[in-house]
N, CA, C and O atoms as a CHARMM CRD file, in Angstrom:
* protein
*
  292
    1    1 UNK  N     32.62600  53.39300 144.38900 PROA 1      0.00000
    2    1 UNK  CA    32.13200  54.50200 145.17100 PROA 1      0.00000
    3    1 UNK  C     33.07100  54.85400 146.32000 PROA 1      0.00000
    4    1 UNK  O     33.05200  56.02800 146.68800 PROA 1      0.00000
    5    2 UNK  N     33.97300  53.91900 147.00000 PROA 2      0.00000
    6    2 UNK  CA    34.74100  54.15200 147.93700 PROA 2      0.00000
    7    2 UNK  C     35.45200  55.34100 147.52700 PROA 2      0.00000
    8    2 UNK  O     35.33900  56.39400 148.15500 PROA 2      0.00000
    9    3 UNK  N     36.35400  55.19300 146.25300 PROA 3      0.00000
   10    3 UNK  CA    37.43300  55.80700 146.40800 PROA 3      0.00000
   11    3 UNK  C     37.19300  57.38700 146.42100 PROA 3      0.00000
   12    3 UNK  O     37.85900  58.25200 146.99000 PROA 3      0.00000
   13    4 UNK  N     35.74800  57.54500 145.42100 PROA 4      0.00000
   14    4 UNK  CA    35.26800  58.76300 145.80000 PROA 4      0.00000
   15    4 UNK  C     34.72900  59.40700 146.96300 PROA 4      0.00000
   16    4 UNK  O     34.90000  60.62000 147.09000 PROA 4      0.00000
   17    5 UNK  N     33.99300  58.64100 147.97700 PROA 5      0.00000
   18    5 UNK  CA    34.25700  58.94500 149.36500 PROA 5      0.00000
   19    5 UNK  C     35.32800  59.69300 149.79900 PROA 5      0.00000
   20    5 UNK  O     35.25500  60.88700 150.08700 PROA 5      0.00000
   21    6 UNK  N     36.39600  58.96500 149.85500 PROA 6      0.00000
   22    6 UNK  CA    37.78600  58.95000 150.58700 PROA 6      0.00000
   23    6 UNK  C     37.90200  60.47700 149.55800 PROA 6      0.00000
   24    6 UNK  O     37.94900  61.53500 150.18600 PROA 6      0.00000
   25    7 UNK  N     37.93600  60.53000 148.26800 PROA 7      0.00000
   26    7 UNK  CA    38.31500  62.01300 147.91000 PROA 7      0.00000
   27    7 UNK  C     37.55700  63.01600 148.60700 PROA 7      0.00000
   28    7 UNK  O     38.04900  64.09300 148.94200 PROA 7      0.00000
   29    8 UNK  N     36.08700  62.60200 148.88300 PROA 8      0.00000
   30    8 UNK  CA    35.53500  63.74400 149.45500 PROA 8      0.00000
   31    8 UNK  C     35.85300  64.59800 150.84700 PROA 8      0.00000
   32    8 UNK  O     35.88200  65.73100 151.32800 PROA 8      0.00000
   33    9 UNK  N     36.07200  63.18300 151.12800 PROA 9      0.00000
   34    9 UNK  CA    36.18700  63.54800 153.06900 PROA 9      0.00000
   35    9 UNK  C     37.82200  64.30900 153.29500 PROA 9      0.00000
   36    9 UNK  O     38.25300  64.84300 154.31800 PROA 9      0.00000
   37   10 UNK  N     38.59100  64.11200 151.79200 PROA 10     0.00000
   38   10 UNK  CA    40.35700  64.86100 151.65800 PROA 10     0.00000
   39   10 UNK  C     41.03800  63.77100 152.11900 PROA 10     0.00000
   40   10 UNK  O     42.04500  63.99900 152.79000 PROA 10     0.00000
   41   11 UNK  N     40.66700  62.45500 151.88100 PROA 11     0.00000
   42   11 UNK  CA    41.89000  61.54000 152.42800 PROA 11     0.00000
   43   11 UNK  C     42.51100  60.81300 150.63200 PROA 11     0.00000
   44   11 UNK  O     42.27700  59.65000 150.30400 PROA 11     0.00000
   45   12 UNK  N     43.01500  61.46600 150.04500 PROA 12     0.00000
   46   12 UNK  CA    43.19300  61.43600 149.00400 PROA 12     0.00000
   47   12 UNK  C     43.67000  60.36400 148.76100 PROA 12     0.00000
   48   12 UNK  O     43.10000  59.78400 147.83700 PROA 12     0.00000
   49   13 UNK  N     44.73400  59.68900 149.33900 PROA 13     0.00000
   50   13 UNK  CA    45.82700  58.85000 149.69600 PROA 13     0.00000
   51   13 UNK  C     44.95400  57.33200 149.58800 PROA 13     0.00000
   52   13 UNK  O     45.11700  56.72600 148.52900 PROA 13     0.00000
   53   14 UNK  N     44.34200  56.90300 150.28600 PROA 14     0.00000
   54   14 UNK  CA    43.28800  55.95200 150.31300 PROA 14     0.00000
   55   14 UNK  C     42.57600  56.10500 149.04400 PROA 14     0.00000
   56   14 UNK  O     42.49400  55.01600 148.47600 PROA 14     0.00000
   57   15 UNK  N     42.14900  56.85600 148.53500 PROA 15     0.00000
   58   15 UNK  CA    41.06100  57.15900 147.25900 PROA 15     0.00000
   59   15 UNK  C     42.49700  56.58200 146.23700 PROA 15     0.00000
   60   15 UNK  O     42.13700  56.04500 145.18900 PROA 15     0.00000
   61   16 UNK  N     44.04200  56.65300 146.46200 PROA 16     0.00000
   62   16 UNK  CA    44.63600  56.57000 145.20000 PROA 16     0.00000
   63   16 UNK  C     45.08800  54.97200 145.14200 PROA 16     0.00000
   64   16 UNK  O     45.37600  54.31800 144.13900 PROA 16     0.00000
   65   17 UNK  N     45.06000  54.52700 146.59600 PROA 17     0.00000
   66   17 UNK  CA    45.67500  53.36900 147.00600 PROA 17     0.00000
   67   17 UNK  C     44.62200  52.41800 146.11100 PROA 17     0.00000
   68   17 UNK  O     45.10500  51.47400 145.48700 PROA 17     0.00000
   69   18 UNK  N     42.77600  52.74500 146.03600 PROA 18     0.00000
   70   18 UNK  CA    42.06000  51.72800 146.02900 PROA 18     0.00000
   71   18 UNK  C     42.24600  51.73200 144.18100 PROA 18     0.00000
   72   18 UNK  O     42.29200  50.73000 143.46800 PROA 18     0.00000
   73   19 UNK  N     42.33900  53.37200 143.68000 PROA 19     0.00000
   74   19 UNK  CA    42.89800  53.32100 142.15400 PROA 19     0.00000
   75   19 UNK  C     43.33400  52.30000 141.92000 PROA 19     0.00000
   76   19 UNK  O     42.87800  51.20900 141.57900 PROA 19     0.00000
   77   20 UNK  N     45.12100  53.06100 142.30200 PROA 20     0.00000
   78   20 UNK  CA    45.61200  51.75600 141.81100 PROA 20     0.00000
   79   20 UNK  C     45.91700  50.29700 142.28200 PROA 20     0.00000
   80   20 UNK  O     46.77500  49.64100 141.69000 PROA 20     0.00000
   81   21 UNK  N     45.14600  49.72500 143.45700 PROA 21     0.00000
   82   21 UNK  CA    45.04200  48.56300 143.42100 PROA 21     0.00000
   83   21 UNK  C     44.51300  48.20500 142.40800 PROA 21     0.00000
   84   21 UNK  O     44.98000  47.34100 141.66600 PROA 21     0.00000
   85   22 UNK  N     43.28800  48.91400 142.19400 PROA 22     0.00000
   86   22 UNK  CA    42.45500  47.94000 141.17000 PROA 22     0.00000
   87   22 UNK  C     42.91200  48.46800 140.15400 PROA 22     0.00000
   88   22 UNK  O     41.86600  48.58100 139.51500 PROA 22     0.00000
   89   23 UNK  N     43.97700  49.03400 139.27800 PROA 23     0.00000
   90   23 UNK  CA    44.25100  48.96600 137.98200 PROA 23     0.00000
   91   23 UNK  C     45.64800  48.20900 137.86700 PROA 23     0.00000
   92   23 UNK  O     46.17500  47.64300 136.90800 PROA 23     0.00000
   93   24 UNK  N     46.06200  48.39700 139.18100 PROA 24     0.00000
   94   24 UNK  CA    47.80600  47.99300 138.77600 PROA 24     0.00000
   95   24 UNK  C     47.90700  46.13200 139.78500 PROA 24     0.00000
   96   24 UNK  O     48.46100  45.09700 139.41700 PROA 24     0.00000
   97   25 UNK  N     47.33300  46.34300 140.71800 PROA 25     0.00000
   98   25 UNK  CA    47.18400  44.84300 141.39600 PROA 25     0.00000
   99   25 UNK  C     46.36200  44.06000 141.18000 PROA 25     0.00000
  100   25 UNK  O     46.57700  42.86100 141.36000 PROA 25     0.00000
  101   26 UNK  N     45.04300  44.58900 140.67600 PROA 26     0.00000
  102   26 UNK  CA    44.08800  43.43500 140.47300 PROA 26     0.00000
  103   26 UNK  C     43.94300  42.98500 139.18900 PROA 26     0.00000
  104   26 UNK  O     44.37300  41.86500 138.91500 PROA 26     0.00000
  105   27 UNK  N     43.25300  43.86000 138.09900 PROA 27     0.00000
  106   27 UNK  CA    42.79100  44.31300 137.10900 PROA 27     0.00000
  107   27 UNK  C     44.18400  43.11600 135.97200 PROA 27     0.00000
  108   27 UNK  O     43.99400  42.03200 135.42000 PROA 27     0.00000
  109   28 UNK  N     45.42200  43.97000 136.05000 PROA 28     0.00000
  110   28 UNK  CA    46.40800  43.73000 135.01500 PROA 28     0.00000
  111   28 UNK  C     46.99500  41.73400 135.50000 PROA 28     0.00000
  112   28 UNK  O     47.01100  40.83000 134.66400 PROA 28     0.00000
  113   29 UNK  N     47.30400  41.60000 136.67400 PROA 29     0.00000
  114   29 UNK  CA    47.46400  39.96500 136.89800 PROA 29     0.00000
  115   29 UNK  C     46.32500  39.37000 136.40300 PROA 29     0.00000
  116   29 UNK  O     46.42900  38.69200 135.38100 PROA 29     0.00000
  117   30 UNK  N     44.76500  39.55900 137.19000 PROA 30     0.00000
  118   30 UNK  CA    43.24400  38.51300 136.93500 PROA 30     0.00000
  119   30 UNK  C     43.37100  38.72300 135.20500 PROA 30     0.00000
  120   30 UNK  O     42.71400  37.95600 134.50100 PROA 30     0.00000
  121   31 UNK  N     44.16800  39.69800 134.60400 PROA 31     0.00000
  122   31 UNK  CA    43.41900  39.50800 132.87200 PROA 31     0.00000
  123   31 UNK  C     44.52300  38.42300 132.46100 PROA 31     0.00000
  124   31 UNK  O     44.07400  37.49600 131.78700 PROA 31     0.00000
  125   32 UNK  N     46.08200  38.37300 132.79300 PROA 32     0.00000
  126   32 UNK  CA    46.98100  37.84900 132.40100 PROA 32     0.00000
  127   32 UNK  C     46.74900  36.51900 133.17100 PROA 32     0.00000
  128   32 UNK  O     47.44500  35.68500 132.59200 PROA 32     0.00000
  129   33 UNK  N     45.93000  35.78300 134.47000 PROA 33     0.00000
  130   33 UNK  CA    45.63700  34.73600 134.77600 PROA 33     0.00000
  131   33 UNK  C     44.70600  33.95900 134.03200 PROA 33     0.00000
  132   33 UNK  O     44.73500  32.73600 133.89800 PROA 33     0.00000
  133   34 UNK  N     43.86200  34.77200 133.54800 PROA 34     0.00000
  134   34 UNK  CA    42.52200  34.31100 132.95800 PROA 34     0.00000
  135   34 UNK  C     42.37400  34.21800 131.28800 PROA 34     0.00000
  136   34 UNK  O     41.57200  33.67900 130.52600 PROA 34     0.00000
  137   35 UNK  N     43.66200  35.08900 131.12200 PROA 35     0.00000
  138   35 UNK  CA    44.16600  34.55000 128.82500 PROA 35     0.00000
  139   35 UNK  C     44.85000  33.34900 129.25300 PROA 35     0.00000
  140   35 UNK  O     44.66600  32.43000 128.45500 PROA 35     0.00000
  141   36 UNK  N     45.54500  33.05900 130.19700 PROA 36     0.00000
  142   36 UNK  CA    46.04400  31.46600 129.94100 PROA 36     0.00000
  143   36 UNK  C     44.91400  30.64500 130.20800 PROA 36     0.00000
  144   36 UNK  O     45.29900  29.63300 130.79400 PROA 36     0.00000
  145   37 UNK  N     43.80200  30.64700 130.04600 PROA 37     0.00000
  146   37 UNK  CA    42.47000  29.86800 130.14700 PROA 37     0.00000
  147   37 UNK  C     42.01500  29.91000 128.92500 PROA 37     0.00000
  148   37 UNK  O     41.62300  28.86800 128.39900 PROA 37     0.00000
  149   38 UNK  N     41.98400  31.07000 128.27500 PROA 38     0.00000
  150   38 UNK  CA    40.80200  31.19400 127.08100 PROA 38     0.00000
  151   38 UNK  C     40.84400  33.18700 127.31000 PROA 38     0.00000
  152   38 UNK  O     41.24100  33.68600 128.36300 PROA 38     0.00000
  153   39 UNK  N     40.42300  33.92400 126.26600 PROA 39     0.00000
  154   39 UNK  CA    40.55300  35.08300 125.74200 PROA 39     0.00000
  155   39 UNK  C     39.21300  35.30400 126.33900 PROA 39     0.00000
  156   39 UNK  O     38.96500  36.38700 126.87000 PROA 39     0.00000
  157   40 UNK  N     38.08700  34.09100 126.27600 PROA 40     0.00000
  158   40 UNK  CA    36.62900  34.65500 126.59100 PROA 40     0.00000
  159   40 UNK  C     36.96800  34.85700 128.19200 PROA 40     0.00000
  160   40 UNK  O     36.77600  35.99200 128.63000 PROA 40     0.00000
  161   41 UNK  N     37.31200  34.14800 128.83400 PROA 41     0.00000
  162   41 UNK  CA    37.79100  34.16900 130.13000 PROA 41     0.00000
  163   41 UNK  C     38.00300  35.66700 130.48400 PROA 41     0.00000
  164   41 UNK  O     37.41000  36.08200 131.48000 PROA 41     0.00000
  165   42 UNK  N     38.79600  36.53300 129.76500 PROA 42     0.00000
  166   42 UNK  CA    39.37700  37.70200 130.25800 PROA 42     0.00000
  167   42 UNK  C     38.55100  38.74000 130.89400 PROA 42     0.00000
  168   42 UNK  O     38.93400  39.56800 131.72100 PROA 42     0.00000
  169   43 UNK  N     36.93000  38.53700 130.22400 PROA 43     0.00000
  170   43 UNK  CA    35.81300  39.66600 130.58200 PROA 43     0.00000
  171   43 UNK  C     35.22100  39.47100 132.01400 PROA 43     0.00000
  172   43 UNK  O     34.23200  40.12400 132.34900 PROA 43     0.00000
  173   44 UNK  N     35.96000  38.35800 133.07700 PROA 44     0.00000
  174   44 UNK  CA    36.01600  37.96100 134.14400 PROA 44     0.00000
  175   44 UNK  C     36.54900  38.95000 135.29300 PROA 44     0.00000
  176   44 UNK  O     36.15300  39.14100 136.44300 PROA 44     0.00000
  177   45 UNK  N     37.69600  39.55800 134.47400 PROA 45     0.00000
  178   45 UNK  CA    38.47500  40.41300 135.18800 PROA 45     0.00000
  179   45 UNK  C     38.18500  41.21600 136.13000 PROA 45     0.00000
  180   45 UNK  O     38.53100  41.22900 137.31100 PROA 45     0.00000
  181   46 UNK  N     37.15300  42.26800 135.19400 PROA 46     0.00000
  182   46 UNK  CA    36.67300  43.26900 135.08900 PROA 46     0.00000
  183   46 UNK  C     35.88400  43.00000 136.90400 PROA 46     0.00000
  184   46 UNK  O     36.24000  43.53200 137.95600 PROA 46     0.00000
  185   47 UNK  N     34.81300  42.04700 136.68100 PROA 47     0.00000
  186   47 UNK  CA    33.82300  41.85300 137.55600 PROA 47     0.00000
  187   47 UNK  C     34.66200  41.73900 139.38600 PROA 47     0.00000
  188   47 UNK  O     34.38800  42.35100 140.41900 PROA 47     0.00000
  189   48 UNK  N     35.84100  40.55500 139.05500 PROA 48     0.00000
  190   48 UNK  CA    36.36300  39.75300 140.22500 PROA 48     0.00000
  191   48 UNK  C     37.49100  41.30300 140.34200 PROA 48     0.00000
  192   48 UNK  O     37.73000  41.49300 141.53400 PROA 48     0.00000
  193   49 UNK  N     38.01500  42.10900 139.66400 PROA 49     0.00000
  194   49 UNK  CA    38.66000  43.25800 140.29600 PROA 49     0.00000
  195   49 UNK  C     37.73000  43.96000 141.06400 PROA 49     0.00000
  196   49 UNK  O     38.01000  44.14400 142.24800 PROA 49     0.00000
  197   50 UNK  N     36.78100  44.34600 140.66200 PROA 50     0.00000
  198   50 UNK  CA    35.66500  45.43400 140.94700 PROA 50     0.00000
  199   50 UNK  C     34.95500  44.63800 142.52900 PROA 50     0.00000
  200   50 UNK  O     34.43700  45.26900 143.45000 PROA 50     0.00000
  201   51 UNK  N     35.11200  43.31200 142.46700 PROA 51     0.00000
  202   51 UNK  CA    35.03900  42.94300 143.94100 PROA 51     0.00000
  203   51 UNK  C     36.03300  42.54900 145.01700 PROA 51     0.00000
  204   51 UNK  O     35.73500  41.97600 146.06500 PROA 51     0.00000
  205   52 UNK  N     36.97900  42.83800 144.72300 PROA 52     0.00000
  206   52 UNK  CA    38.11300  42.82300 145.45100 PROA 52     0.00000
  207   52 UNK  C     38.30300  44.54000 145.60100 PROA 52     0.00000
  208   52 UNK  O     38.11200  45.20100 146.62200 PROA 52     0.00000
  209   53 UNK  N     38.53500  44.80200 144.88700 PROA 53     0.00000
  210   53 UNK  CA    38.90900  46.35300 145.78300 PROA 53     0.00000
  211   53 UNK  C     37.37600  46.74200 146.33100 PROA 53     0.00000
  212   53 UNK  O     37.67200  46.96900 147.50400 PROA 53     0.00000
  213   54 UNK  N     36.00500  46.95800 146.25900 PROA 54     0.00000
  214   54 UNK  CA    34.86500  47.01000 146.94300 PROA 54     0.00000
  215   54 UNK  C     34.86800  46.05800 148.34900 PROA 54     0.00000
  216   54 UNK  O     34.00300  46.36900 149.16700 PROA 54     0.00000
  217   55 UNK  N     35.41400  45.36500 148.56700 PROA 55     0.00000
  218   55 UNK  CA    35.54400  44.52300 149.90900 PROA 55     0.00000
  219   55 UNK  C     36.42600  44.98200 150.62400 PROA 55     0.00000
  220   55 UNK  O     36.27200  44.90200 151.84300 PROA 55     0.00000
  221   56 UNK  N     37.77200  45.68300 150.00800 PROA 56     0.00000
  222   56 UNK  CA    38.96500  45.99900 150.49600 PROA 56     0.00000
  223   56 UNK  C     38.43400  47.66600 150.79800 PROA 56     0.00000
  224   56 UNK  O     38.68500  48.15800 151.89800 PROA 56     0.00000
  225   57 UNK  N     37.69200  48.47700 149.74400 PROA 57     0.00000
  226   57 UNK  CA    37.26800  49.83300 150.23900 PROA 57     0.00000
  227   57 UNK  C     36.76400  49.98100 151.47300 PROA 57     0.00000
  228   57 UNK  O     37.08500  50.71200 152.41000 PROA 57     0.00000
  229   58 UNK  N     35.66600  48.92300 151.28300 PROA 58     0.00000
  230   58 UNK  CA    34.27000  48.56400 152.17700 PROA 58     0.00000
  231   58 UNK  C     34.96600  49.05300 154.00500 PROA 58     0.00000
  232   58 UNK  O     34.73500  49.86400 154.90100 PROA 58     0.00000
  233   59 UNK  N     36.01100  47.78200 153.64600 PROA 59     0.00000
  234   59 UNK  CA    36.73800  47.66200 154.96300 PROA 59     0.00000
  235   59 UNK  C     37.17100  49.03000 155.81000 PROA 59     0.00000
  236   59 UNK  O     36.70600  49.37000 156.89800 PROA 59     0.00000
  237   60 UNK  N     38.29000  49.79900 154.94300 PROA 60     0.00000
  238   60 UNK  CA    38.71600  50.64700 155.02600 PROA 60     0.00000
  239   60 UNK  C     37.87600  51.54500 155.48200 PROA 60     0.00000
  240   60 UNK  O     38.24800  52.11600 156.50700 PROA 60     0.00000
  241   61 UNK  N     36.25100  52.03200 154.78400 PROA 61     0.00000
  242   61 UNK  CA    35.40000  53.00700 154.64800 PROA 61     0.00000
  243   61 UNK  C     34.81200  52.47900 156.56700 PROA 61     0.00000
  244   61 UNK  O     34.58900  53.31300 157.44600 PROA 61     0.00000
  245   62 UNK  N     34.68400  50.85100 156.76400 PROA 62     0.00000
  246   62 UNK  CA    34.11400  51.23900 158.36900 PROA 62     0.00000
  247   62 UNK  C     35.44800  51.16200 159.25900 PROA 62     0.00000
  248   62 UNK  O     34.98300  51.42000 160.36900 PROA 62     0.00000
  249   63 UNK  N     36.47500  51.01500 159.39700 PROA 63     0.00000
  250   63 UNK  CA    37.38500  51.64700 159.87900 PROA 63     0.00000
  251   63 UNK  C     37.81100  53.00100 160.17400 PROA 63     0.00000
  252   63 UNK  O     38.28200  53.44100 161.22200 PROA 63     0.00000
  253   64 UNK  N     37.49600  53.76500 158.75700 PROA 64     0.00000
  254   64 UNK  CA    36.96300  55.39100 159.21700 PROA 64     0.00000
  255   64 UNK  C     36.19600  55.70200 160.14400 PROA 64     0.00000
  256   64 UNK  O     36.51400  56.33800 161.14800 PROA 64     0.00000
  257   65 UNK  N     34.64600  55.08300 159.75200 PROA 65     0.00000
  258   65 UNK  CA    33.31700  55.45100 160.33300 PROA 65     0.00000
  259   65 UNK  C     34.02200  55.20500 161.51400 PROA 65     0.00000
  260   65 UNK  O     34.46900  56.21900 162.05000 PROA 65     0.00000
  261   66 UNK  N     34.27900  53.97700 162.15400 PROA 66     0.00000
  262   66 UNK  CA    34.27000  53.75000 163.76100 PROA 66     0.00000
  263   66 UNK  C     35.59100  54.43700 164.25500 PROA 66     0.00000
  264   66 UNK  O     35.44600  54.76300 165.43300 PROA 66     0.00000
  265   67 UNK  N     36.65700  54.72500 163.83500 PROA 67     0.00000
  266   67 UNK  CA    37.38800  56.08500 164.16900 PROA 67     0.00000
  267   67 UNK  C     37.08700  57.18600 164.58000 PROA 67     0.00000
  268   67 UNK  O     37.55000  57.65400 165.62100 PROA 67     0.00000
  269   68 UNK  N     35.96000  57.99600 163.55300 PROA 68     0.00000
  270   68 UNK  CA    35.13000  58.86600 163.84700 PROA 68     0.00000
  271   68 UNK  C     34.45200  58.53200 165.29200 PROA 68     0.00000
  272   68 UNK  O     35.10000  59.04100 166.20700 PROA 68     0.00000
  273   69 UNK  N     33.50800  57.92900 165.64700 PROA 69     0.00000
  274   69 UNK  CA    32.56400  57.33300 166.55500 PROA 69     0.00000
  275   69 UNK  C     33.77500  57.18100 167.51900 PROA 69     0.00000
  276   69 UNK  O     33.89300  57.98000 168.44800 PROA 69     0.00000
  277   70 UNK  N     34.39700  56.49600 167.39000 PROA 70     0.00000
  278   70 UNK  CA    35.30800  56.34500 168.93500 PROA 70     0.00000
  279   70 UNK  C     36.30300  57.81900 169.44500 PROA 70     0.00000
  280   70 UNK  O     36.53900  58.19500 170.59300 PROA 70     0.00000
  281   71 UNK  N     36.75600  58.45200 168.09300 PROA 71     0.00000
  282   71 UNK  CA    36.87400  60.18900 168.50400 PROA 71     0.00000
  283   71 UNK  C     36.09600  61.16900 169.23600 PROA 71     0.00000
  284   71 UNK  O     36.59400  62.03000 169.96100 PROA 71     0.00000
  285   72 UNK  N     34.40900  60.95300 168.94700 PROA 72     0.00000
  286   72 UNK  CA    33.87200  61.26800 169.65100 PROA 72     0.00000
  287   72 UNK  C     33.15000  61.21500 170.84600 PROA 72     0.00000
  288   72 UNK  O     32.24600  62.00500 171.12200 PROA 72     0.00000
  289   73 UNK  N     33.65500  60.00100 171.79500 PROA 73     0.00000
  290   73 UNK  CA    33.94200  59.37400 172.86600 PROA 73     0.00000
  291   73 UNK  C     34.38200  59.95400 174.00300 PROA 73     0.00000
  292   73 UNK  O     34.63400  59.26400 174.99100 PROA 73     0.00000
């Protein structure tokens, strides 16, 4: 949901960063860490990417908010 945020509000840049973290940094290493375990292992990926960039959005998304709030100060 972050990255669509970040498209809404026009910060496009952030919306592409959290993309491709999670397809090109998280996603493609956790599947190639987790076949040297076992193949069943790999459907792991999916879950532990999807919470790494959501923690890393998360962050980002109240760093906005309180930007905002301290702009209007």
């Amino acid at each position: 949901m972050t990255p669509v945020f970040f498209q809404a509000i026009g910060n496009g840049r952030v919306s592409l960063f959290l993309s491709v973290m999670r397809q090109i940094f998280c996603l493609i290493p956790i599947f190639w860490a987790l076949s040297l375990l076992g193949l069943q292992f790999t459907w792991f990926a999916f879950p532990i990417s999807e919470v790494l960039v959501g923690v890393t959005g998360m962050g980002v998304y109240w760093r906005t908010i309180n930007g905002w709030k301290n702009s209007r100060k």
